[in-house]
C-alpha positions as CSV (number, residue, x, y, z in Angstrom):
1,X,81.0,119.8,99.6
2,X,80.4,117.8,103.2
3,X,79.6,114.5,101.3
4,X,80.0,111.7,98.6
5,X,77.7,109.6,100.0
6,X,77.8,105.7,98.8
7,X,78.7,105.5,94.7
8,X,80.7,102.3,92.7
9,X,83.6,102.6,90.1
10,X,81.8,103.3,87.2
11,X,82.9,100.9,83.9
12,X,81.7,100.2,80.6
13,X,80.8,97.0,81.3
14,X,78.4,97.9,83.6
15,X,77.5,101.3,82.6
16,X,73.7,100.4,82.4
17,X,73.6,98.8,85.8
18,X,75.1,101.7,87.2
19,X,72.6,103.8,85.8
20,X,70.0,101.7,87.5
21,X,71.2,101.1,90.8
22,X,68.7,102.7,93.3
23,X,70.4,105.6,95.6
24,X,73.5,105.8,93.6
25,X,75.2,109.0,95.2
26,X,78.4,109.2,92.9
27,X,80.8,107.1,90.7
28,X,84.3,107.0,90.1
29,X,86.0,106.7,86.6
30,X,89.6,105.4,85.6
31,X,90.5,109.0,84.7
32,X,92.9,107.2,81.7
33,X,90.0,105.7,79.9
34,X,87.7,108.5,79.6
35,X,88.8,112.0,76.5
36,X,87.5,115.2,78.0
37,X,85.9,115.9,74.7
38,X,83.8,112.8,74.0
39,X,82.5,111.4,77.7
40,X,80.1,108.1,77.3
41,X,77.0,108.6,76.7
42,X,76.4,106.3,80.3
43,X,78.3,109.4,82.6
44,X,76.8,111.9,80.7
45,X,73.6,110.7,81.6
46,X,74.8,110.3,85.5
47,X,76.1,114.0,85.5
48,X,72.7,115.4,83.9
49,X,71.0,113.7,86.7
50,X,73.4,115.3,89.4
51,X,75.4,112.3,90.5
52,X,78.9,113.1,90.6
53,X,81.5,111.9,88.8
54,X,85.7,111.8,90.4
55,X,88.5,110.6,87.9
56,X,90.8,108.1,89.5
57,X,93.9,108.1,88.0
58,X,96.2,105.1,87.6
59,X,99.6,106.3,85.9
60,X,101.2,109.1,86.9
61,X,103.5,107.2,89.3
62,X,103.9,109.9,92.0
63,X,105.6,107.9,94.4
64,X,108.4,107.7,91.4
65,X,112.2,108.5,91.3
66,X,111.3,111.0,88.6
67,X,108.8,114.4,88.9
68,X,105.3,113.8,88.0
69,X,104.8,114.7,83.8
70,X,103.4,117.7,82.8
71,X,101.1,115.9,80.3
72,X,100.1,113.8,82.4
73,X,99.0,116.2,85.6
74,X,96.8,118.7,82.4
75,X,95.4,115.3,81.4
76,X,93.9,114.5,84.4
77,X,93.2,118.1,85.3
78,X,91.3,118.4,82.0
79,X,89.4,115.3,83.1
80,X,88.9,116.8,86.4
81,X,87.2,120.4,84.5
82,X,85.5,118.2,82.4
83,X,83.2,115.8,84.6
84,X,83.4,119.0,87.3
85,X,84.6,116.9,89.7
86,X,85.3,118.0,93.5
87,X,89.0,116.7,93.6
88,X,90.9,114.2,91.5
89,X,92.6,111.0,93.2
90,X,95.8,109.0,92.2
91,X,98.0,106.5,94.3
92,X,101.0,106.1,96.8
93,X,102.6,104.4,94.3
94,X,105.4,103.3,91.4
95,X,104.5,102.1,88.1
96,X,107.9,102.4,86.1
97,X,111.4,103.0,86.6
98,X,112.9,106.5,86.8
99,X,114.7,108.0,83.5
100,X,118.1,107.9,86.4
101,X,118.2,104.4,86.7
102,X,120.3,102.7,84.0
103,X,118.6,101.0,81.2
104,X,115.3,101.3,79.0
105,X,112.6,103.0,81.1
106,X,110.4,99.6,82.4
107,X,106.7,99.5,82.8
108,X,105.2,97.8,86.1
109,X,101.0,97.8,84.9
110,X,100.8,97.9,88.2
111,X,100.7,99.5,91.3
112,X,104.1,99.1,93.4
113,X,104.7,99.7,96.8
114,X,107.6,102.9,97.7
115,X,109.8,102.3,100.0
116,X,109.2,103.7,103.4
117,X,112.1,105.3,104.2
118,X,113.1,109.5,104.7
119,X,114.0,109.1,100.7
120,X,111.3,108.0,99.8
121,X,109.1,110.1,101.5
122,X,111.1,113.1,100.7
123,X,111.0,112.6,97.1
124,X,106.7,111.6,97.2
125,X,106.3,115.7,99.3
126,X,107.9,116.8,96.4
127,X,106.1,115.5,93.9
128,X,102.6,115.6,95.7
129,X,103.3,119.3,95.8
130,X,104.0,119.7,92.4
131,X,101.0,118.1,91.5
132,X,98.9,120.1,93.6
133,X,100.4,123.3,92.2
134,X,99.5,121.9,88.8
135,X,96.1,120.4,89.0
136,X,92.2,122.8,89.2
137,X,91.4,120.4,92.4
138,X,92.5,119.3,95.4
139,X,94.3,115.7,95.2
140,X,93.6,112.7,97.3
141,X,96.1,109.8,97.6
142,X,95.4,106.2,97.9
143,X,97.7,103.5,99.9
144,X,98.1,100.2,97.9
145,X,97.9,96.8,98.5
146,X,101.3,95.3,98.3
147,X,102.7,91.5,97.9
148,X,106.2,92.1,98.8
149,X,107.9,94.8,101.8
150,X,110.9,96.8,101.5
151,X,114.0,96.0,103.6
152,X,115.1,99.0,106.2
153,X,112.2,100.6,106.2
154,X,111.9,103.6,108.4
155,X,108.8,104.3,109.0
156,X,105.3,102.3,109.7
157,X,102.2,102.6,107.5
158,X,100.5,105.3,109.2
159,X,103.8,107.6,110.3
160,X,104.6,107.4,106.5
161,X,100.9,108.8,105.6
162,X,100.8,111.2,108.5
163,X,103.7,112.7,107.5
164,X,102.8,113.1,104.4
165,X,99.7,114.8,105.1
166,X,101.3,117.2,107.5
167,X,104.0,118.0,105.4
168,X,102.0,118.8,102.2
169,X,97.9,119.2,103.0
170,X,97.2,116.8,100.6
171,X,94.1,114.4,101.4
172,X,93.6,110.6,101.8
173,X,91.9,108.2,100.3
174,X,91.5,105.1,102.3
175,X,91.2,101.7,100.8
176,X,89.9,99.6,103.5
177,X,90.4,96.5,101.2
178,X,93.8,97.0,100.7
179,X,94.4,97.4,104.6
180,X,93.0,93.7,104.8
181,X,95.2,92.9,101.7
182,X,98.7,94.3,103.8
183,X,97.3,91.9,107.0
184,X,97.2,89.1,105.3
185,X,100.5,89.2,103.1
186,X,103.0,92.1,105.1
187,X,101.3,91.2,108.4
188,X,100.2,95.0,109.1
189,X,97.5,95.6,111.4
190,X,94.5,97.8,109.9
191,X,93.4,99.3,113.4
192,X,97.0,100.4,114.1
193,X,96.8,102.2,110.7
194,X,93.6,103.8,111.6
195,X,95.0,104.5,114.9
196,X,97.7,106.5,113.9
197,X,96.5,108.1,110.4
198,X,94.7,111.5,110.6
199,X,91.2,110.9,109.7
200,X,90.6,114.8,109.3
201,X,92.4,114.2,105.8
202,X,90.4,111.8,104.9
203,X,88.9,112.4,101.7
204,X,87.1,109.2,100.9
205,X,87.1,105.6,101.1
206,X,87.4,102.5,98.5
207,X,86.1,98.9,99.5
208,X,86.7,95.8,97.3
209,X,86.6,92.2,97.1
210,X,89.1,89.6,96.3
211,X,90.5,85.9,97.3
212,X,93.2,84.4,99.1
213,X,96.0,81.6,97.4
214,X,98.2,79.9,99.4
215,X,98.9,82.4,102.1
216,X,98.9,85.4,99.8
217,X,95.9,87.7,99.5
218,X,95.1,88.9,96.1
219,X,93.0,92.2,95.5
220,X,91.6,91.1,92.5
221,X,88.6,93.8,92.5
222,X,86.7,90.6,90.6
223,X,84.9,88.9,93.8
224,X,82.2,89.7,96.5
225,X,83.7,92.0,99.3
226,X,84.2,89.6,102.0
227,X,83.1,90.1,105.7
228,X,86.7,90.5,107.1
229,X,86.8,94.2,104.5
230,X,83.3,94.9,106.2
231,X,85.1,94.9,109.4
232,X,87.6,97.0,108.7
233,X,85.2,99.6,107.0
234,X,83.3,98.7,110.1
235,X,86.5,100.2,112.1
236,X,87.1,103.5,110.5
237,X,83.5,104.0,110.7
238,X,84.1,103.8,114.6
239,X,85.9,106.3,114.5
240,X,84.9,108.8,111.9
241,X,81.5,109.3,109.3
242,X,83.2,108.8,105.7
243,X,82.5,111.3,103.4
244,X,82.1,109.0,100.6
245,X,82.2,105.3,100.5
246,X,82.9,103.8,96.8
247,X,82.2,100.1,96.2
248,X,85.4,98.8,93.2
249,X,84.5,96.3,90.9
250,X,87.0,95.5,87.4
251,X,86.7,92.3,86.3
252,X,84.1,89.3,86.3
253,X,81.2,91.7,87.0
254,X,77.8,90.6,88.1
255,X,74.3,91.7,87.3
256,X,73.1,94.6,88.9
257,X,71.1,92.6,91.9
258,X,74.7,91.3,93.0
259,X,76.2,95.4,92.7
260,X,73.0,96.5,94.8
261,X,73.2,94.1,97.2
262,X,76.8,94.9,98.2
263,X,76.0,98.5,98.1
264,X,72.9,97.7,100.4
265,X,75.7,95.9,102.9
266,X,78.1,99.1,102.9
267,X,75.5,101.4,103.7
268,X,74.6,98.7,106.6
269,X,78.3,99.4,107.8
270,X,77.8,103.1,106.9
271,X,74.3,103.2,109.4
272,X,76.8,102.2,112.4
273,X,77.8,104.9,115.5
274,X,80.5,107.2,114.1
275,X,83.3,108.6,116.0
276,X,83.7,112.3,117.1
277,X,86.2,113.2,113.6
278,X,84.1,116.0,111.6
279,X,84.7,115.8,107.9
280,X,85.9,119.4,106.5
281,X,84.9,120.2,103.5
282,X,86.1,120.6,100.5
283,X,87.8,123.5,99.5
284,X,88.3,124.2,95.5
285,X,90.2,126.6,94.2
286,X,92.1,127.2,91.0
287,X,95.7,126.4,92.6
288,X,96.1,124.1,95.3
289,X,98.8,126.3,96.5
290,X,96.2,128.4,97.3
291,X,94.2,125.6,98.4
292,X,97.0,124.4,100.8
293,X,97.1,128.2,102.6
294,X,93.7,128.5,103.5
295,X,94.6,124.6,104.7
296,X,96.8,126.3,107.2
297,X,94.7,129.2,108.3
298,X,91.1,126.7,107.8
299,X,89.2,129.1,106.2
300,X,86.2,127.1,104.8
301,X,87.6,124.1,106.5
302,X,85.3,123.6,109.4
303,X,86.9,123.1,112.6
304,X,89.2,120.2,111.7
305,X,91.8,121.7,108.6
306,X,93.6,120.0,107.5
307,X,97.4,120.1,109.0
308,X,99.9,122.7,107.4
309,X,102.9,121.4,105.1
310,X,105.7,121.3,107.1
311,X,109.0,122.6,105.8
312,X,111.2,120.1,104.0
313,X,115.2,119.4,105.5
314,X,118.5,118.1,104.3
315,X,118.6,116.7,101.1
316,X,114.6,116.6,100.2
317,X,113.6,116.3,96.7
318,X,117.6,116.6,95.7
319,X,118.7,114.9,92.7
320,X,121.0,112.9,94.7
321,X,118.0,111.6,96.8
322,X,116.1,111.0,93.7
323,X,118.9,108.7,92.1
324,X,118.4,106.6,95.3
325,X,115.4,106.2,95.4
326,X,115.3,105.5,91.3
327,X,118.4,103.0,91.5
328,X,116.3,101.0,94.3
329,X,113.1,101.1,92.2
330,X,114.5,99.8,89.2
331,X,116.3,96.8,91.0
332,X,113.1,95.7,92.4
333,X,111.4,96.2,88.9
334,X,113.4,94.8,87.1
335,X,113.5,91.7,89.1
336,X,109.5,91.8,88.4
337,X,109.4,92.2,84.8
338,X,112.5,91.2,83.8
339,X,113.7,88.4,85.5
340,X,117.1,89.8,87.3
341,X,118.1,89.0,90.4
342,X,115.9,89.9,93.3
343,X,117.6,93.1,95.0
344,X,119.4,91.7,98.2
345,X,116.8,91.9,101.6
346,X,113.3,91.2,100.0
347,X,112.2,88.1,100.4
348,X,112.6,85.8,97.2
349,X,109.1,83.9,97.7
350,X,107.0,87.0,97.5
351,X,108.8,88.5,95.0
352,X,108.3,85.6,92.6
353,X,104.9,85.2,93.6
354,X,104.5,88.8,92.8
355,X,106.0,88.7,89.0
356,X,103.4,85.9,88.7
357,X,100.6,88.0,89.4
358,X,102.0,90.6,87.0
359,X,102.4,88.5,84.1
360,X,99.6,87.1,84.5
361,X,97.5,90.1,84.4
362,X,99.6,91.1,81.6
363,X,98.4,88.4,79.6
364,X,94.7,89.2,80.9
365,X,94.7,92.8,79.8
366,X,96.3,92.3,76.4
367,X,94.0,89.9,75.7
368,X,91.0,91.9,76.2
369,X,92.4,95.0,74.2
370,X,93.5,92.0,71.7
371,X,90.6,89.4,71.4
372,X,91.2,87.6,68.9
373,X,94.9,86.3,69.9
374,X,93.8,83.9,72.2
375,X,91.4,82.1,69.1
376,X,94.3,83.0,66.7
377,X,96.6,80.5,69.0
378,X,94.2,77.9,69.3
379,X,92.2,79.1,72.8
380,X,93.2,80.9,75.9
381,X,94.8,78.1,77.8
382,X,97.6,77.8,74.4
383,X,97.7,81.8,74.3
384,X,98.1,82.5,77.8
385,X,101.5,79.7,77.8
386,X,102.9,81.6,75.0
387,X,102.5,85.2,76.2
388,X,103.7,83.9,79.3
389,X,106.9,82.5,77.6
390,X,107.4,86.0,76.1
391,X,106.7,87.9,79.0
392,X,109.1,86.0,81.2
393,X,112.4,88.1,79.9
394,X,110.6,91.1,77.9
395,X,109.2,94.0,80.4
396,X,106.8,96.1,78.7
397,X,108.4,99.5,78.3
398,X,105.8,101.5,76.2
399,X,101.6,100.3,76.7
400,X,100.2,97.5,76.5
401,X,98.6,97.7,72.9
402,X,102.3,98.1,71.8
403,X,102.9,95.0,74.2
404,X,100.3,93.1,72.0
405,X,102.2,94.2,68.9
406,X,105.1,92.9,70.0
407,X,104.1,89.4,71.2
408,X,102.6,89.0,67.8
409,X,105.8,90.0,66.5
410,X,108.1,88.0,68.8
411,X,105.6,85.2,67.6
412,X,106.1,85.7,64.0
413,X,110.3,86.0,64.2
414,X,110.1,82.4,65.3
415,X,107.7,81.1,62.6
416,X,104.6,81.1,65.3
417,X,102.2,79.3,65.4
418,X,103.4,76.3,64.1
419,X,100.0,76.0,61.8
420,X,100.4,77.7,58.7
421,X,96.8,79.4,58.1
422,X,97.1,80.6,62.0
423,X,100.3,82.1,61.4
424,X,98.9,83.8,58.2
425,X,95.9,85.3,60.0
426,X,98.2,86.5,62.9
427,X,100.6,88.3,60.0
428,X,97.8,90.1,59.2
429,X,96.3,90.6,62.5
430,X,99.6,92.4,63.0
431,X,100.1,94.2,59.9
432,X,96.5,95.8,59.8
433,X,97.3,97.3,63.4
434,X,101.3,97.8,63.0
435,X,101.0,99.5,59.6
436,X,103.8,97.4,58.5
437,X,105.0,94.1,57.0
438,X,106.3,91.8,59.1
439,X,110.3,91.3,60.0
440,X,111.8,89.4,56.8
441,X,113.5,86.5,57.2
442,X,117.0,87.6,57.1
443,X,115.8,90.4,60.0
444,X,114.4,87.5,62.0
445,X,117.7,85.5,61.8
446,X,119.7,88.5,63.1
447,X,117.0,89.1,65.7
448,X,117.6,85.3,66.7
449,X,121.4,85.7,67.2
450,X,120.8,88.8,68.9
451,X,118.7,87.4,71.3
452,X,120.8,83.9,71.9
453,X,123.8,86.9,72.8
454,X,121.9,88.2,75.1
């Protein structure tokens, strides 16, 4: 396959305006939220008419102390066999703390930066490659948009994804919006990204909106894509023709005239002169082993493959590497979720500002897979002041529908809300999902000491 062509993030909010958005060339889907076996009616629908459909994962954590999970690579293969998708994409990227590092495994809900250092980097091969050895399709990976930098790092932005690319074939998905994003708060320039990166890798690209606070850029996916992400998409048009351009959208979505008319401005971008960089194409096959040989040799790859892995040296992938990496992870974490110190070297400011913005979308997320907390608590200014409270010393370790389980809970062991009747419907709010009765009192007094101990 040459081309994507121009396609949006597919969600169910606005599964019907997707359906009716004129031109509509592909979509991507959260590969987490969809089961093989019972697709929406909405992407069945896209599929019958021949748009394609790519599953964008979200969890697997690949840039993690700890090798990628076994269930979690078949479940987004399965999702990948199941839409028939071209390739499957996930991101350069930590979202929990390695089983190495001491203490309960933590959960980020987010996307955290790695480190880029040799570690790192030699840990991210590894795991890239035993992704692509376990997954139907060929894997793309996306660089994030980050609040906070590593100390000592070793590499810059592009030497890091170059690297990667020639030491393990695996493709690049470029999101323009989060180059902007790393301007504004790490100070990294998106053409000397570009510059450096090889574009012959490139696999496809994201664009999104969001909104600068104080100094700090936040990629909230929830506003208009601004001119200044034009531009840069503007750039790596320059230099090479994309092929596939996906417009992001997650949260406070608009009507489908809004969604068309930022479409209408990509492909404006898109209509540009492109640069000299053909686009191989894609090459499926059942193993990306496989897929990574005739990489090598370019066989169905046009005349641009995509580089050979390199061999790995010294201590890559090593358990004694990986505990590195892990320890560092979990510091930063920690400090995130947790409220521990912040890990000597990053800068304080950015990382508080940082376990702001996770909290906070904490509180967002658990509120829409629990609605009726915030009117159980008297509104969402009152419930997002008491999740907040919670949140501020208890990292979420297993989901966030268990995370809404346990506010309740932590609510409940502390006779909350103070109103009687709201306290009775939020007991049985909680018992109807928890299967359970709540903590007895004499359970809730040892909780207390417990907790004052700590």
């Amino acid at each position: 396959m040459a081309h994507l062509g121009v396609g949006i993030g597919w969600r169910p909010e606005i599964a019907g305006a997707v359906e009716g958005l004129p031109g509509l060339d592909w979509v991507e889907v959260v590969a987490e939220n969809i089961c093989p076996g019972h697709l929406p009616e909405s992407l069945l629908r896209l599929l019958e008419r021949g748009v394609r459909v790519v599953p964008h994962g979200v969890s697997l954590g690949i840039g993690g102390a700890d090798r990628p999970d076994p269930a979690k690579l078949a479940a987004l293969g399965e999702r990948a066999v199941a839409l028939g998708a071209p390739l499957v994409t996930e991101h350069i990227a930590f979202v929990r703390t390695s089983s190495v590092a001491p203490g309960p495994v933590l959960e980020a809900g987010h996307l955290l930066p790695v480190a880029r250092t040799r570690d790192a980097l030699d840990v991210l091969c590894e795991n890239v490659r035993i992704a692509q050895d376990a997954l139907p399709v060929p894997l793309a990976l996306e660089n994030i948009a980050a609040l906070v930098s590593w100390p000592g790092e070793e590499l810059t932005e592009a030497q890091f994804l170059t690297e990667l690319v020639e030491r393990t074939g695996v493709r690049l998905l470029i999101d323009v919006a989060n180059l902007h994003t790393n301007r504004v708060n790490r100070g990294e320039d998106p053409v000397s990204v570009l510059d450096g990166i090889p574009l012959e890798a490139l696999a496809y690209v994201h664009v999104a909106g969001g909104v600068e606070r104080g100094g700090v850029w936040h990629d909230t996916h929830a506003h208009p894509v601004p001119p200044e992400v034009l531009d840069v998409l503007a750039e790596l048009r320059s230099r090479v023709d994309p092929p596939g351009v996906l417009l992001e959208r997650d949260d406070d979505f608009p009507g489908e005239a809004e969604l068309a008319g930022e479409l209408a401005a990509i492909r404006g971008v898109l209509g540009g002169p492109a640069g000299a960089v053909p686009y191989p194409p894609f090459h499926r096959s059942p193993g990306a082993a496989r897929t990574r040989a005739s990489n090598a040799g370019g066989a169905g790859l046009g005349s641009a493959p995509v580089p050979a892995p390199a061999p790995d040296s010294g201590e890559a992938g090593s358990d004694v590497v990986r505990t590195r990496v892990g320890i560092g992870q979990a510091a930063l974490l920690s400090a995130l979720v947790a409220g521990t110190p912040v890990p000597e070297g990053f800068d304080r400011q950015r990382v508080r500002v940082q376990a702001r913005a996770l909290a906070a979308k904490r509180a967002g997320v658990v509120s829409k897979l629990a609605p009726e907390l915030p009117g159980i608590l008297g509104g969402e200014d009152a419930y997002r002041e008491a999740f907040l409270g919670y949140a501020r010393h208890r990292p979420m370790t297993a989901g966030y529908r268990r995370d809404a389980l346990d506010f309740a809970e932590h609510l409940l062991v502390r006779d909350l809300p103070a109103d009687p009747a709201a306290r009775r419907r939020l007991t049985l709010w909680w018992r109807d999902r928890a299967g359970a009765r709540p903590p007895g009192r004499a359970v809730r007094w040892a909780r207390a000491l417990v907790g004052r101990a700590a």
